[in-house]
N, C-alpha and C positions, 0 to 999 in steps of 0.2 A: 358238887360233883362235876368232872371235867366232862365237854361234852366229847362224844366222838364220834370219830371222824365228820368231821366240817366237809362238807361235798363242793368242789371246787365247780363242776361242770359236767356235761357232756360233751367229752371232745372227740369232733369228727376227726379221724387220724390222718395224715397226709406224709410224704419225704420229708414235710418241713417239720414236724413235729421233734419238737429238742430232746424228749425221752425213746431214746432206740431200742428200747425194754417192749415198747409197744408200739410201733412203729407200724408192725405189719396188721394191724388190726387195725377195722371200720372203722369201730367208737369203744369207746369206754367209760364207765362212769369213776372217774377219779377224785383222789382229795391229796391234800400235803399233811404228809406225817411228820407233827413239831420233832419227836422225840429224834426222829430220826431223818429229819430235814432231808425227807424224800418223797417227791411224788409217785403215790401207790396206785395202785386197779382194784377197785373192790371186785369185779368176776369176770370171763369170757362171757359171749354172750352168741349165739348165732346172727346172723346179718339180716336182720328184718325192718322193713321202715317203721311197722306199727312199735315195734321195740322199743326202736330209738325216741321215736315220739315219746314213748311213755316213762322213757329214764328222763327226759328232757323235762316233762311237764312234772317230776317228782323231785328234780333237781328248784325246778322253780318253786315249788308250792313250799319244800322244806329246805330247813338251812341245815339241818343234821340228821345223821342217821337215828339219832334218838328221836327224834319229832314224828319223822316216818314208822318206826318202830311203834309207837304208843300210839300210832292213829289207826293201828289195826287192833282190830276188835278180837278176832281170833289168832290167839296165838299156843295154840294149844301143837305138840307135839313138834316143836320148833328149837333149835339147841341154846337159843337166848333164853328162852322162854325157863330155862334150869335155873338159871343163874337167879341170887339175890343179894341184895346191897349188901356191903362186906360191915356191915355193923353190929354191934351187939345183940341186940333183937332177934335178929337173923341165925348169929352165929349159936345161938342160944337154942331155937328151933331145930338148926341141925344136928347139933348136938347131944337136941333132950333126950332123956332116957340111959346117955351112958356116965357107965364110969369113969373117973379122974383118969386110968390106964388106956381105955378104947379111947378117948379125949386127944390122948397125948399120941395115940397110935397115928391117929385121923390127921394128926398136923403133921408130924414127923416124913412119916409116910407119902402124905400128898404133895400137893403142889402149890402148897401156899404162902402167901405175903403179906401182912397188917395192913400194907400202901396200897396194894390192888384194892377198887372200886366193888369187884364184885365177886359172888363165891358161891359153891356148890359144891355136890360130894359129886365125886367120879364114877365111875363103874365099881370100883372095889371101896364104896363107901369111906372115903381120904378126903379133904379140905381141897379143893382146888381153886385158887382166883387167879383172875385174870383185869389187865388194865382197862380193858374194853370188853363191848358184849362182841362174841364170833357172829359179825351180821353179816360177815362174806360165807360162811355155809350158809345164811340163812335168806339171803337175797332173793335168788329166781323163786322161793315159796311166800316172800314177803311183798315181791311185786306182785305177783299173780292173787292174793289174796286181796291186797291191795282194792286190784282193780274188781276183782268179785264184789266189792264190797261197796262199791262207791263207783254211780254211774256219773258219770261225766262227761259232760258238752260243752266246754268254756272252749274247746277250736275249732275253728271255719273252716269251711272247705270250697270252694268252687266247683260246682258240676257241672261239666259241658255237655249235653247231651242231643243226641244226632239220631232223627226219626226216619225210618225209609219202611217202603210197605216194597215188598219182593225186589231189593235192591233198589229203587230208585227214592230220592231223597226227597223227603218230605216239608221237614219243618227242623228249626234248632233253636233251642234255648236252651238259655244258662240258670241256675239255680245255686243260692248258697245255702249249705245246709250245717247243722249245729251236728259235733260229733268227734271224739281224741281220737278213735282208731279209723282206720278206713272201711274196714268188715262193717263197722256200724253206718259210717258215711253213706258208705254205696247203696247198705240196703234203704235210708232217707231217703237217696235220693233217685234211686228204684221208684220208691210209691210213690214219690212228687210225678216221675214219669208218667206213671201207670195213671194217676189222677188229672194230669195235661192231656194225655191220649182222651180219656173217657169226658172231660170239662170243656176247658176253655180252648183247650189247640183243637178239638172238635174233628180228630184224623178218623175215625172210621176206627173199621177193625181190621185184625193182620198185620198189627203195624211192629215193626221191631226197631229196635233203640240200642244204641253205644253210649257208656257211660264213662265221661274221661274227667277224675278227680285230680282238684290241683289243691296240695295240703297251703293255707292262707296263715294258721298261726294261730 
């Protein structure tokens, strides 16, 4: 079975960018479609760094959309999740129970190909395949699921953090903390704070703190 879509990158968009299709957009997670020797956008995405980070560390970990796909556990109520291998087994399941005439309705009627990879019945119960799973409707619920599922700390952050007690400046240290999104980062590196104040920085109490994270990789 061919894989699909091979995930080329995450690319930060810029003027220089050679496809003017997307041009005016941040990032996107793209790949090159052999069939059609064109580089496509699997989705828009809104402009979030924690996003980005997360298309980027999914683009590293897998080399296709199928890999990312099967590492989620739940895939319930998802539009790939219809679909099954276009083979006899299969076709035999969809099938069971009708007649040689509703058989011949289900093909005629839908949208189907022998060559398609994969197959399912439509809404009005008809054969439909398709060369690839639809993982661009299924994306923004396949990331988010994704990361529900699987906590992750393989990137660094640097925390610069700056102590002052009723505006006047205390003490500063740096801390690197283990964590992909920043929402997680920050609150690390919150309690590393809150545990320097109370330990070893020895500041008293009243003390308030700024926390300036630098994403390291």
């Amino acid at each position: 079975m061919n894989m699909a879509h091979t995930i080329l990158d995450v690319v930060l968009m810029d003027d220089g960018f050679e496809c003017e299709k997307f041009a005016r957009e941040l990032f996107k997670v793209v790949w090159h479609d052999e069939k059609s020797d064109k580089v496509l956008s699997l989705v828009n995405y809104d402009k979030e760094e924690d996003l980005l980070i997360g298309l980027a560390y999914i683009c590293q970990k897998f080399d296709c959309m199928d890999d990312f796909y099967n590492a989620i556990e739940d895939k319930d109520d998802l539009a790939c999740s219809e679909y099954y291998p276009n083979e006899e087994e299969y076709l035999e399941i969809l099938s069971s129970g009708k007649k040689p005439a509703e058989i011949i309705r289900m093909t005629i009627m839908g949208d189907y190909r022998w060559t398609d990879e994969f197959v399912r019945l439509d809404g009005y119960a008809n054969l439909e395949s398709v060369r690839e799973l639809p993982f661009d409707s299924d994306f923004s619920e396949l990331y988010a699921r994704y990361f529900d599922e699987n906590e992750i700390d393989e990137a660094t952050w640097t925390a610069a953090i700056r102590f002052v007690r009723d505006g006047e400046f205390l003490d500063f240290k740096e801390f690197e903390v283990q964590a992909l999104f920043y929402d997680d980062a920050y609150e690390e590196a919150k309690d590393q704070a809150l545990e320097y104040i109370e330990g070893e920085g020895e500041l008293g109490e009243n003390v308030d703190f700024t926390i300036e994270l630098t994403f390291q990789g």
